[in-house]
C-alpha positions in Angstrom: 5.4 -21.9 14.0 4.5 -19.6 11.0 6.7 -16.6 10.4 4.4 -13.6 8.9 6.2 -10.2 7.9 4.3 -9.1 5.0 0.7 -8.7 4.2 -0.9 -8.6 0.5 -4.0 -7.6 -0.4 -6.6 -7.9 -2.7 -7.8 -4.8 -4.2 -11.4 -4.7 -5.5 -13.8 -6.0 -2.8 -11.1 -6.5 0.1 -9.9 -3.1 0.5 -12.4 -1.3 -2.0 -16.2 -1.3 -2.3 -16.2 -1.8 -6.4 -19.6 -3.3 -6.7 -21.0 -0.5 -8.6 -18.3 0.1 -10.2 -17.8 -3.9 -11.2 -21.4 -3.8 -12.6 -20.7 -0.8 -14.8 -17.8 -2.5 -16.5 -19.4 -5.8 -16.8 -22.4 -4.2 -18.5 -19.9 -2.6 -20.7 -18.5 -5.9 -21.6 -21.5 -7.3 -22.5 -22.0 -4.7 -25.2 -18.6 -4.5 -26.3 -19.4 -8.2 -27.5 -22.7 -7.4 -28.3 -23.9 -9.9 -25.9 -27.5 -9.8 -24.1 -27.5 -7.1 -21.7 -27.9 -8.0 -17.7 -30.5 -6.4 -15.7 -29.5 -5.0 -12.3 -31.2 -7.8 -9.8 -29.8 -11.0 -12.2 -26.3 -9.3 -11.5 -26.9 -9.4 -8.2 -27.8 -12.2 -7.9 -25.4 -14.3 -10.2 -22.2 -12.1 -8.5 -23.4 -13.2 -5.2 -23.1 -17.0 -6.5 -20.2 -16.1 -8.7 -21.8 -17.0 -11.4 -21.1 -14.0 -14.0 -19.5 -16.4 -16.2 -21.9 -18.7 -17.2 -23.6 -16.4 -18.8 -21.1 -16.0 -21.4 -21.6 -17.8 -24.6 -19.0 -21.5 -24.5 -15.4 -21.4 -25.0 -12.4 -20.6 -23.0 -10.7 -17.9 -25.4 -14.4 -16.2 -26.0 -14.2 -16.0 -22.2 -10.8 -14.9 -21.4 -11.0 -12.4 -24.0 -14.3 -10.6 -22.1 -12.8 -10.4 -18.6 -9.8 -9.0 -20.2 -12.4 -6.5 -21.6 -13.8 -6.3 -18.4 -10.7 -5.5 -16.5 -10.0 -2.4 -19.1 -13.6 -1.1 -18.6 -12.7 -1.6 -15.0 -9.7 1.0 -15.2 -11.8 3.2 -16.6 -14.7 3.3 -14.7 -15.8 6.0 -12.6 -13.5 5.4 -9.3 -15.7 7.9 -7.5 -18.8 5.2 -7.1 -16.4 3.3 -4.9 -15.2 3.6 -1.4 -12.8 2.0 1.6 -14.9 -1.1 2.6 -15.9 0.1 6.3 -12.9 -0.1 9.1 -10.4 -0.9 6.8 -8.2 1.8 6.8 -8.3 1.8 10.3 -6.8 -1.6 10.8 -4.6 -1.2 7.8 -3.4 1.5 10.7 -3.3 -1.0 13.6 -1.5 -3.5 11.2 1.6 -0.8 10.1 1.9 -0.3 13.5 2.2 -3.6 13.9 5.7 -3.6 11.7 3.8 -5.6 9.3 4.9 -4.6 5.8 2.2 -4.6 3.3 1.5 -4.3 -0.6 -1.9 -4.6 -2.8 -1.6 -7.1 -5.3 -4.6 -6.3 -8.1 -5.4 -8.6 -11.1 -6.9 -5.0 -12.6 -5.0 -5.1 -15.8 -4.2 -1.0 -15.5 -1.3 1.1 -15.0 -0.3 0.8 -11.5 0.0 4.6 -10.7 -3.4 4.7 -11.5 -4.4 2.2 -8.5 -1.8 4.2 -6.7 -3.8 7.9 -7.6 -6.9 5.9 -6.1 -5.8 5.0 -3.0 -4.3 8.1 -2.8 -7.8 9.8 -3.4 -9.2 7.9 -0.1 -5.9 8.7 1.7 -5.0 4.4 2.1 -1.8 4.7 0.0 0.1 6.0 2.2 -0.5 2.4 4.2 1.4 0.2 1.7 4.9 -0.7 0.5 4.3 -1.4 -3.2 1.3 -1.8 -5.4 1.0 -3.9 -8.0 -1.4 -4.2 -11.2 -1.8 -7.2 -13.9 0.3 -5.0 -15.9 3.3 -5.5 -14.1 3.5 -9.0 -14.7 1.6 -9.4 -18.0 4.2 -7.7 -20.6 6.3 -10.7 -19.2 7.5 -13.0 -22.3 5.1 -16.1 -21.7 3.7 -15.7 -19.0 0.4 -14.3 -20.6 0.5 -17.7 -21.9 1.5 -19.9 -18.4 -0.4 -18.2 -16.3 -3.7 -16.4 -17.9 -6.2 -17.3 -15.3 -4.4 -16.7 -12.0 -3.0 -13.8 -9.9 -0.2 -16.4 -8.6 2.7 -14.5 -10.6 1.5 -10.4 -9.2 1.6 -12.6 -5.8 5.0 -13.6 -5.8 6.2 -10.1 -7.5 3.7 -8.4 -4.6 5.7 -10.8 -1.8 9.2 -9.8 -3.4 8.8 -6.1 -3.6 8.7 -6.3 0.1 11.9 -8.6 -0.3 10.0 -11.2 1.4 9.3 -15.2 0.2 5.3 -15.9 0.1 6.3 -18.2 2.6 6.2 -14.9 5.3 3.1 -13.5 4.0 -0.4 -13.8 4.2 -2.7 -13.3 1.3 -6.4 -11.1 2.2 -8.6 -11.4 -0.7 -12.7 -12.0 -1.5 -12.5 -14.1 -4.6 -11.6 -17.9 -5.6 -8.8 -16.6 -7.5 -7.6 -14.8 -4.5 -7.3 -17.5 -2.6 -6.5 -20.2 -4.8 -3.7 -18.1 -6.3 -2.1 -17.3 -3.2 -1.8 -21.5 -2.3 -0.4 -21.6 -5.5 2.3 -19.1 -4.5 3.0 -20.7 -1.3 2.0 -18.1 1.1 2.1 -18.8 4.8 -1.8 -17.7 5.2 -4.2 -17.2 2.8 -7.3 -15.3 4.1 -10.7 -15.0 3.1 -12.9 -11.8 3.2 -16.5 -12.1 2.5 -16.8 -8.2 1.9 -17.8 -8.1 -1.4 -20.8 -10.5 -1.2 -20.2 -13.9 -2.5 -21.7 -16.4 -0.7 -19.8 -18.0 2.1 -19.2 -21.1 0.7 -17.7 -20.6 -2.4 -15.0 -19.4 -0.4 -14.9 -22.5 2.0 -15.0 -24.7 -0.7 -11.4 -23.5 -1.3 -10.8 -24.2 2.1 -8.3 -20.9 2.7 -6.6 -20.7 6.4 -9.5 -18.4 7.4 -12.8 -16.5 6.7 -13.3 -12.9 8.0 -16.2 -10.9 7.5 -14.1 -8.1 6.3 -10.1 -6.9 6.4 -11.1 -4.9 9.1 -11.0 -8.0 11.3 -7.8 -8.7 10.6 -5.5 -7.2 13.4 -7.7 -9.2 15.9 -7.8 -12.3 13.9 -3.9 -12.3 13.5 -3.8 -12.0 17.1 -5.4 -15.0 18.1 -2.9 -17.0 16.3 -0.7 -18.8 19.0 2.0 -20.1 17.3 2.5 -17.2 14.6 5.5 -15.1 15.0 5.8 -11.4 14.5 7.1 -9.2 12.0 10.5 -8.7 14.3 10.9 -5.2 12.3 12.4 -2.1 13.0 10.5 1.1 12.4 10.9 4.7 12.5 7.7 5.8 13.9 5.7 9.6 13.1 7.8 11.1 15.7 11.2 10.2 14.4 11.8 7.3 16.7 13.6 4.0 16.5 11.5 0.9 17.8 11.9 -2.3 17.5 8.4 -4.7 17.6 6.9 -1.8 18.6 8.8 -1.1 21.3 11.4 2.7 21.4 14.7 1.9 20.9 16.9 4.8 23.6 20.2 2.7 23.3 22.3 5.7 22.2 25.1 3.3 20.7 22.1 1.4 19.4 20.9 4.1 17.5 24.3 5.1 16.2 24.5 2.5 14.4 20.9 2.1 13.0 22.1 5.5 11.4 25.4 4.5 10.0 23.7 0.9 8.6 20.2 2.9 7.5 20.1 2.9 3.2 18.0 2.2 0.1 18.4 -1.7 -1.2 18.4 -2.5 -4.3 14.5 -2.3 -4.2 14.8 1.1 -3.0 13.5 -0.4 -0.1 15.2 1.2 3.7 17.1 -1.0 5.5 19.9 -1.2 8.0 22.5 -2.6 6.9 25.1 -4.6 9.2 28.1 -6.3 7.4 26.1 -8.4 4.7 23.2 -8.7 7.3 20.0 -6.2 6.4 17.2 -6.1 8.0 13.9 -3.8 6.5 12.8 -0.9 7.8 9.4 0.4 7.9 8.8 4.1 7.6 5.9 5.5 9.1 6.1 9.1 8.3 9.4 10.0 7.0 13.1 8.1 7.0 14.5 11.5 8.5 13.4 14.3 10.9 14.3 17.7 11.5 15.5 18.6 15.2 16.0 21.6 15.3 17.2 24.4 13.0 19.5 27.6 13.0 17.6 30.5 11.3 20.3 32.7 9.7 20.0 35.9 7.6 19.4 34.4 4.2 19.3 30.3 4.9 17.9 27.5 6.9 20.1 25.0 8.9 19.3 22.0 9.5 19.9 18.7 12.3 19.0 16.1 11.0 18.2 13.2 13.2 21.1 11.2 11.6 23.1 13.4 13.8 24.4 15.4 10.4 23.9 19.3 9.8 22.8 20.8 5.7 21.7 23.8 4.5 17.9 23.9 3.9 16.6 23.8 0.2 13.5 25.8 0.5 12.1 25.0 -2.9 11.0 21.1 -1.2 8.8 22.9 1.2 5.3 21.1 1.5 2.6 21.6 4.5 0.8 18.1 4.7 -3.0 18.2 6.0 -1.7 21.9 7.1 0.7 20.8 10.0 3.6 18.6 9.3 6.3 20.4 7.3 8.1 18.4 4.8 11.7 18.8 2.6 13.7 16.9 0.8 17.6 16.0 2.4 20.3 14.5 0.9 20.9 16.0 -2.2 17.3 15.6 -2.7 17.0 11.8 -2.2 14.8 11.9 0.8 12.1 12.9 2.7 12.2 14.3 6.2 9.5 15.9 8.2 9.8 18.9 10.8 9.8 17.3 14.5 8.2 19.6 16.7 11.0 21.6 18.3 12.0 22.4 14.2 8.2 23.0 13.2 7.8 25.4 16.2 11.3 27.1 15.6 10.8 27.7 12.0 6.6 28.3 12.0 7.0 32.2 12.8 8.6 32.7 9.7 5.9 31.2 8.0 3.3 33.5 6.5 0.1 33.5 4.8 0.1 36.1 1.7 -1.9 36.6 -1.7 0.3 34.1 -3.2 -0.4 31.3 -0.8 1.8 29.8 1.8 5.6 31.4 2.0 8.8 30.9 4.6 10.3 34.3 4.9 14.4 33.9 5.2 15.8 37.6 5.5 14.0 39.4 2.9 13.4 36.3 0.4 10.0 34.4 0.8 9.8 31.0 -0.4 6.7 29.6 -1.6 5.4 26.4 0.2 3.3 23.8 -1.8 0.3 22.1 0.2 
């Protein structure tokens, strides 16, 4: 039996269609070396083959040098040419419901908030644990050096950050690298896409667990597997509910004590922790929830669904897509969202004025960001 809790992805071409962009930043590369420009069709038609790279002139450091090139062009390439490949964020949907826990693991060698600002832009971030760039990894004394060619180091760092061995994950990805990389790592699954184009037998030649035509096959593909096992996560769903596989935990002792074990690890990663048992816990929406709130003269206060009581600080206000009401709780360390009973209680007070968005407490308004 194979135990998968985590899911890592690929970034360019498996989540993302780069093409355009991936042909403005090798054409980019090309002159930076002052090398024989590429027309449009013999890009094609080399990517397709994966080819790209012999047209370089000979020699491995000539070589390395231009796709590090290329990965720097590709940072700064216009991110608007690209866009989700088509039904992937709806089974990256399926698969968080799922209790899978996922991260993108990118050999871009960028910042990683600025893969984080892009996802953010097609509204995917939201979706994943952790994202990680090159640039994580590369600073690393020697590992430049050990491991220049491969993503096998971001891999086990994208399979950690989820405080998983590779050995529970599965690795979705539409290059040679990808896959390659991910065997290397010793991940449970490694998963071709055939998204970005290549051909499909330069992925079968590296004979990964499985070939999909795109990520957004993956929730049905996973669940043809007989003998793989289930994340076996807890989760605190969009409503503010405890499930377990999916399912709503209503155990009132049960929950209790969710709450009294439910922290940050070391990762910064929620958990519940049970003696020196932890087990993860995957936030869909918020790790707390507003019940219900007492409107007073000049404050807010609120019940959490932790079963605790604090007075609301109205300068964390934020209206997501105009109907979920944010704050932060606990001296400011977390996030909780206005359940419905709170959001109905408390939306009469809320007002529309020249200055945007307010909560009006007594004769204060507070400004709300959206």
């Amino acid at each position: 039996m194979r135990i998968i809790r985590g899911l890592l992805f690929d970034l360019d071409g498996t989540l993302l269609d780069s093409k355009e962009r991936f042909y403005e930043s090798y054409v980019q590369a090309l002159r930076d070396f002052g090398l024989p420009e590429i027309t449009r069709e013999a890009f094609e038609r080399h990517y397709h083959l994966d080819e790209l790279s012999h047209r370089l002139p000979e020699g491995k450091a000539l070589r390395e040098d231009f796709w590090r090139r290329f990965l720097v062009n590709l940072t700064a390439a216009n991110h608007e040419t690209q866009f989700p490949i088509p039904g992937v964020p709806e089974a990256l949907e399926r698969l968080r419901e799922k209790g899978y826990a996922m991260a993108v693991a990118t050999a871009r060698l960028c910042p990683e908030a600025s893969v984080r600002r892009e996802l953010d832009h097609l509204g995917m971030l939201h979706f994943f644990d952790d994202v990680l760039s090159n640039a994580r990894v590369a600073a690393r004394k020697g590992w430049e050096e050990e491991d220049s060619a491969g993503k096998r180091v971001i891999i086990e760092e994208a399979a950690a950050s989820l405080g998983l061995p590779p050995s529970q994950t599965a690795f979705i990805g539409d290059w040679v690298a990808d896959i390659r990389s991910a065997k290397e790592a010793g991940c449970a699954l490694t998963i071709g896409v055939l998204s970005s184009g290549f051909r499909p037998g330069i992925l079968e030649a590296e004979n990964p667990d499985a070939i999909l035509g795109s990520a957004a096959e993956l929730p049905e593909f996973l669940a043809t597997i007989p003998e793989l096992i289930s994340p076996g996560y807890l989760a605190i769903d969009r409503e503010g509910r405890w499930l377990n596989d999916g399912v709503e935990i209503t155990h009132p002792r049960t929950i209790e004590s969710f709450w009294r074990g439910f922290t940050r690890n070391e990762r910064g990663k929620y958990v519940v922790r049970i003696g020196k048992e932890e087990c993860p816990v995957h936030v869909h929406a918020a790790p707390y929830f507003v019940r219900r709130v007492d409107i007073g003269s000049d404050a807010v206060m609120l019940q959490l669904s932790d079963g605790t009581r604090e007075t609301l600080d109205p300068s964390t206000l934020r209206l997501l897509d105009g109907r979920y009401l944010h704050c932060r709780v606990k001296g400011g360390a977390h996030e909780a969202r206005f359940g419905r009973p709170a959001w109905h209680e408390i939306a009469e007070r809320i007002e529309e004025g020249r200055d945007g968005t307010v909560l009006r407490i007594g004769n204060r308004r507070h400004p709300i960001a959206t």
